[in-house]
N, C-alpha and C positions, 0 to 999 in steps of 0.2 A: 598562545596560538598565533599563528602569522597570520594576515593579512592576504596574503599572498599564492597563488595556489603553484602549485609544484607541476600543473603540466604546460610544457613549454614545447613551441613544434619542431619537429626534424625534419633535415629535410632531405633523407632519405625513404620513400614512398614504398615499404617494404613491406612485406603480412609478418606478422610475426609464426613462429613453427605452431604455437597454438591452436594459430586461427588455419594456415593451411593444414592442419591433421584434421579436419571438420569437410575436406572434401569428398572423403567416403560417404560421409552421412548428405552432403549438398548431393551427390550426384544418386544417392538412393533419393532423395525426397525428389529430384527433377525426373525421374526414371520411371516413379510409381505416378506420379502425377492426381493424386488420389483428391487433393483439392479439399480434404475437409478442417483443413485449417480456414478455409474459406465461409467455413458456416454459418459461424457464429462470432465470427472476427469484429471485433466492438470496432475495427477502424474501419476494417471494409464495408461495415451498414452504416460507416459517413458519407465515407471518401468514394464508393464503390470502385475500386480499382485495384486489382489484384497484386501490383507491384507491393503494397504495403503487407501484404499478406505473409505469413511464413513461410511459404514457398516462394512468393516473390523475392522476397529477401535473400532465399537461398539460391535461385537463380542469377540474382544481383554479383552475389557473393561467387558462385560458378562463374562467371564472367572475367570475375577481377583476379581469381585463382588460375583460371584459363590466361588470362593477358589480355582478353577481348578491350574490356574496358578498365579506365584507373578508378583509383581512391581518391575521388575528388569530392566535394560540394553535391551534387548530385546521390552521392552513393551515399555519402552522410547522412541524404533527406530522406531516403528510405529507412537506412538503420535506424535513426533516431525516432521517425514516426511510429513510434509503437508505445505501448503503455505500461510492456511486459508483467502484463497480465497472469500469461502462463496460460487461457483458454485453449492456445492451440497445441499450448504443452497434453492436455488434456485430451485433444482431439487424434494425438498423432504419439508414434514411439517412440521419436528423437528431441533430444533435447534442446529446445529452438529458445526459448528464452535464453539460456547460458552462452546459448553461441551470440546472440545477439550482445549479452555485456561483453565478453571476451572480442568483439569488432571494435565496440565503442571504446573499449581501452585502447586498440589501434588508435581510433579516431581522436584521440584525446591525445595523444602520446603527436599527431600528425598536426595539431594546431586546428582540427574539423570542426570540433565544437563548435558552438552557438558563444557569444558576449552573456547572453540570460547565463547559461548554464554555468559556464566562468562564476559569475557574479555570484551564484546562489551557494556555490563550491565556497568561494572565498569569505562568503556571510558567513556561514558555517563557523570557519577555520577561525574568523577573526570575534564573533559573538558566542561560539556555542549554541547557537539558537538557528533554527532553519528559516525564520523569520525575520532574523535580526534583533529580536529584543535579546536586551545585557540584563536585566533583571533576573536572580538567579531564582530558581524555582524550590528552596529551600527556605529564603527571606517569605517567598508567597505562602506557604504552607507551613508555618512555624510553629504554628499546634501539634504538628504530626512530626516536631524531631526527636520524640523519644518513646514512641515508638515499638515491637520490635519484628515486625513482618516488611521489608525493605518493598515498597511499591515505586517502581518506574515511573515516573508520568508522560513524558515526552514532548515534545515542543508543539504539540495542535493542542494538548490539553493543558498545557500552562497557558497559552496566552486565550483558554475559554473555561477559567478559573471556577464558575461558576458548576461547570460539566464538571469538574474534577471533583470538586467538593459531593456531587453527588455519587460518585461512584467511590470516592472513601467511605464517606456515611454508609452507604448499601456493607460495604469490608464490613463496617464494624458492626452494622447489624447482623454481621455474620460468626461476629466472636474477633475478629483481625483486629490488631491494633495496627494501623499502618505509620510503618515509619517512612519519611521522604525528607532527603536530602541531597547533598549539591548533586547536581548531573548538570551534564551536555550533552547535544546532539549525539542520537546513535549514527547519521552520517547514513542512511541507508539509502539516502537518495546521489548521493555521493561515489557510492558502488555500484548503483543501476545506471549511471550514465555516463561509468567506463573510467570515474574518476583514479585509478588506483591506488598512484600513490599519495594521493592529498586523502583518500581514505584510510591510510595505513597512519597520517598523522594524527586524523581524529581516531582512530583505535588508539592510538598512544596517548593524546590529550584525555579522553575518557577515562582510561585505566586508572591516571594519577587521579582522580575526583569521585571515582564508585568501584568500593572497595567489595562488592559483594558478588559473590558465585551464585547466590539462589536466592531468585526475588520474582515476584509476580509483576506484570505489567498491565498498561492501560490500554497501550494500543499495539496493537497485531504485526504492523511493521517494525516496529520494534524487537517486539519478541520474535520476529524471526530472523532477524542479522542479528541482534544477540545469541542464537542458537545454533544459527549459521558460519558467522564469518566470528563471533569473538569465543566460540567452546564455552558460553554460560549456560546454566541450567535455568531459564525462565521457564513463566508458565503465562498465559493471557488470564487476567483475572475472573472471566467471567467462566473459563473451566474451572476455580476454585468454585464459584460460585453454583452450577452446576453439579459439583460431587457434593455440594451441603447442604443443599434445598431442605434436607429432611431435622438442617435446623433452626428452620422459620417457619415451617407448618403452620404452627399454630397463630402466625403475625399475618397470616396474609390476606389482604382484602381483595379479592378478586375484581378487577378495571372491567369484567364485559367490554372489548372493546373489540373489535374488526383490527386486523392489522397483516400487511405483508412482510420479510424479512430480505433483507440483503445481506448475503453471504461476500464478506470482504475477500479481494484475492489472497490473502497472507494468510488471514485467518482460517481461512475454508482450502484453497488450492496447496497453501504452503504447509500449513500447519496441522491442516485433517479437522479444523473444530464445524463439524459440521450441526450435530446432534442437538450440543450441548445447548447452546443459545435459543434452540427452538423448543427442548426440552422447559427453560426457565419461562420462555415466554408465555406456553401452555399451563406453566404450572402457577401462575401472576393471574390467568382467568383471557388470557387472549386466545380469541377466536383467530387461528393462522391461517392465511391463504397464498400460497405458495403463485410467485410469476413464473414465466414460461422458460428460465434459464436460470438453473439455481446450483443450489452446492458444486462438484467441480465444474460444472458448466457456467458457475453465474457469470453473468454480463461484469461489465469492470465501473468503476465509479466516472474514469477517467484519468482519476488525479494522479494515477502512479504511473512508477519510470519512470520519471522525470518529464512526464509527456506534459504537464501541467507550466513547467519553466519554459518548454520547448515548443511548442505551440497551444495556447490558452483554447482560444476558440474552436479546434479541434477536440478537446478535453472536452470542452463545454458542450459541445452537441453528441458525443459521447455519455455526458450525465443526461442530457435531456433522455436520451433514450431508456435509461435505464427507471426515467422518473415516467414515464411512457408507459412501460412494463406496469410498473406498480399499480398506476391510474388503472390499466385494462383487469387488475381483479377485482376492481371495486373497491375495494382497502382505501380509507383515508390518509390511513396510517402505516408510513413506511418505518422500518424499525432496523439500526445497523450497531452494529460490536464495535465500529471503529470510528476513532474522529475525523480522521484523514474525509472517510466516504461519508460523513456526516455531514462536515463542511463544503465536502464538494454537492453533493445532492441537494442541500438545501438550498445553497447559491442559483442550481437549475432548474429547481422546483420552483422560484420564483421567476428563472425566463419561461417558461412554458407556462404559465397558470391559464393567463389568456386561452389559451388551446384546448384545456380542460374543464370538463365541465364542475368539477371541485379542483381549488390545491391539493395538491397531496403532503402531507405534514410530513415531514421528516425527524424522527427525536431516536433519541439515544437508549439505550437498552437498559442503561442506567438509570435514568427517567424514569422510567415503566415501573423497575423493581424499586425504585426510594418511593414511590406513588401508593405500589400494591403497599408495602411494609410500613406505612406510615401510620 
């Protein structure tokens, strides 16, 4: 894998036919003016300023389609401020998340990008790791090379080795033997911030190191550019876990515990897993208590889109709010399918504590069930 990333600027300042066929749908979203992407917009209960908004955006984008204004710095810091959530994908009948990566591929292809973004692209390409660790995640889990239900792990839960090992364990108390071997980055952050063609290397670098068509996975964004952009049949593990519950019956010690759930966007927006996770948790002896934005409405962790590389502290009061929600049902216990939003929420449950009159715990779904089954 290179070093190197393959987007380099032009310096012809041109939309591509792509992105000008999306002004029927700009000039319906500025026409209806209906605003309810405005709602629930995890940036605008930051920022409050509607430019960030999905109509903002599409107005931004009318302008530069119009001539009004160019494709500069500016119009970048709109595109880019988003966390492509998909919430106001939910709220409206155009497809605004999509259009937003198909600009950022503009802006990528124009030299626009951010140096962060660059950087995180090129870790990628040159470690297979979105973190940057070279330790392959086959060496780490050597127990499990033989295997023969092929499990994904992904680059948040190799380097929190300890989370993985529980959520194998829970596999095989479920009959799974899990097999895990070499991978790298699915690069899905790679495609949400317009990278294209340095995405299309790591689709190529992946292919030669995971030879598998139908395999379950750990984390959600995963399994959805595996579904998405590479035609594999994955599935997120915890919907196997879900359609088998009826073969641990008899193993499970009910936790009585209070707990809220966060509905990750991949998982629940991308994917539809809405049921099943709340199904397992009920069925472990937790008492559920739903926050005020949940399945396709849920609030976003923050950390996706690349919003996380591309401005941190914006992410970060993005998760505070979502740890906000949790705290107002009473719940101690917040509960999520995915590592990504586990890492992130737990990092802002610790800047808010102060504010609250308990922390609010953040732990893994996996946790719960190796807890209940133990």
């Amino acid at each position: 894998m290179s070093p190197k990333s393959a987007a380099k600027p032009k310096a012809k300042q041109e939309l591509t036919e792509k992105v000008k066929a999306q002004l029927n749908e700009v000039e319906t979203c500025f026409g209806t003016s209906c605003n309810m992407c405005e709602r629930d917009c995890p940036i605008y209960r930051v920022r409050r300023n509607r430019t960030f908004t999905s109509r903002g955006k599409n107005r931004a984008l009318l302008g530069v389609l119009q001539g009004h204004y160019p494709i500069g710095k500016e119009f970048a810091k709109v595109v880019y401020t988003c966390a492509v959530c998909g919430l106001c994908d939910a709220r409206c009948a155009l497809a605004n998340t999509e259009r937003v990566v198909e600009i950022r591929r503009q802006l990528v292809r124009l030299g626009l990008n951010s140096p962060d973004q660059l950087k995180t692209v090129d870790t990628i390409k040159a470690t297979g790791d979105v973190y940057g660790k070279t330790v392959d995640v086959a060496d780490i889990f050597k127990e499990y090379a033989n295997g023969d239900t092929p499990v994904y792990i992904g680059c948040t839960y190799k380097g929190n080795e300890n989370e993985a090992r529980e959520a194998l364990k829970v596999l095989e108390l479920f009959g799974v033997r899990p097999k895990v071997g070499k991978e790298i980055c699915c690069g899905n952050v790679v495609a949400l911030m317009g990278f294209g063609e340095d995405f299309e290397d790591v689709k190529g670098s992946f292919t030669k190191v995971w030879p598998h068509k139908e395999f379950l996975t750990l984390c959600p964004s995963c399994a959805h550019v595996f579904n998405k952009y590479y035609g594999l049949k994955t599935k997120h593990a915890i919907e196997f876990v879900a359609e088998n519950m009826d073969k641990v019956k008899g193993r499970i010690k009910p936790l009585n515990i209070k707990a809220t759930y966060h509905d990750p966007c991949d998982l629940g927006r991308r994917l539809g897993v809405y049921d099943q996770p709340r199904n397992v948790l009920k069925a472990i002896g937790v008492d559920l208590v739903e926050m005020e934005l949940t399945r396709e409405f849920s609030h976003c962790c923050g950390a996706g889109g690349g919003l996380l590389v591309y401005d941190k502290d914006l992410a970060e009061e993005i998760g505070k709010n979502r740890i906000r929600m949790a705290a107002r049902t009473g719940a101690e216990t917040l509960v999520t399918a995915c590592p990504t939003c586990e890492t992130q929420l737990t990092t802002t449950s610790m800047l808010v504590r102060k504010e609250l009159p308990k922390r609010v715990k953040v732990v893994s779904i996996w946790s719960l069930l190796l807890k209940a089954l133990s």
